[in-house]
N, C-alpha and C positions, 0 to 999 in steps of 0.2 A: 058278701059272705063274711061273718065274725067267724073269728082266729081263736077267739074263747080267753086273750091273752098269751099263745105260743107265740104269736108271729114274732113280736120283736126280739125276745132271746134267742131266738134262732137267726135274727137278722144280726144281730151283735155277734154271735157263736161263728157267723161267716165270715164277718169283718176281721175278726182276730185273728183264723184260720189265713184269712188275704194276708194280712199284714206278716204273718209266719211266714209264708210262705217267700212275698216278697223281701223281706229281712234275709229270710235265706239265698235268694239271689243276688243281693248285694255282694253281703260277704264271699260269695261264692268267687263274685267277678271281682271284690276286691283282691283276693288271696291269690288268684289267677295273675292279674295287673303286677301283684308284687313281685312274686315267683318269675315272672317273667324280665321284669328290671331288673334282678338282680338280689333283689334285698333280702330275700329269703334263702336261704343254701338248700338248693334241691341235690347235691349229690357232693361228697368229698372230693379236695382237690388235692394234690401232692403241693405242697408250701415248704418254703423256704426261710427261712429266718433272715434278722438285716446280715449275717455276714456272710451270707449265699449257702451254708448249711442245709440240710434236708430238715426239718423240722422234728420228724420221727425220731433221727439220731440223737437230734436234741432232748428231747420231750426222756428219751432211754437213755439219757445222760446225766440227767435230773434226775429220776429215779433212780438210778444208782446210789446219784450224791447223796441221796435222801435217804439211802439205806431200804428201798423199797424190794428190793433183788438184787440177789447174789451176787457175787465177780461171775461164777456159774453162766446164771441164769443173762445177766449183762453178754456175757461171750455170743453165746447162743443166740441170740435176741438179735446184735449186731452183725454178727455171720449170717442171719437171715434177713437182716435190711441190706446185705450189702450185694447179696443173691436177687433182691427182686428187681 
């Protein structure tokens, strides 16, 4: 039977479609593999700084210095890191 010339654009048009497809299951199960090692941060963690420091109170402590919020705002902020 002649194809009239469709058949082969359509045989490319599937190729492409495979190889998308496939590409997408790579990355799929590469991001998976990662996630799982480690290397990617799937959720926050409560950190510490080197001098065993909560990080948060740090991070609000800088901000202060930096003029970012109040003594106020500093009070308040600290009062509720020190609650949770």
């Amino acid at each position: 039977m002649i194809m009239h010339g469709y058949g082969i654009p359509v045989f490319f048009l599937g190729l492409v479609v495979l190889g998308l497809i496939i590409l997408g299951v790579v990355v799929f199960v590469l991001a998976m593999v990662l996630r799982k090692n480690g290397k990617t941060p799937s959720a926050p963690r409560m950190m510490t700084n080197a001098n065993g420091q909560d990080s948060a109170l740090s991070i609000l402590r800088e901000r202060f210095a930096r003029g970012e919020i109040s003594k106020t705002e500093f009070d308040e902020m600290r009062q509720a890191l020190a609650q949770s």
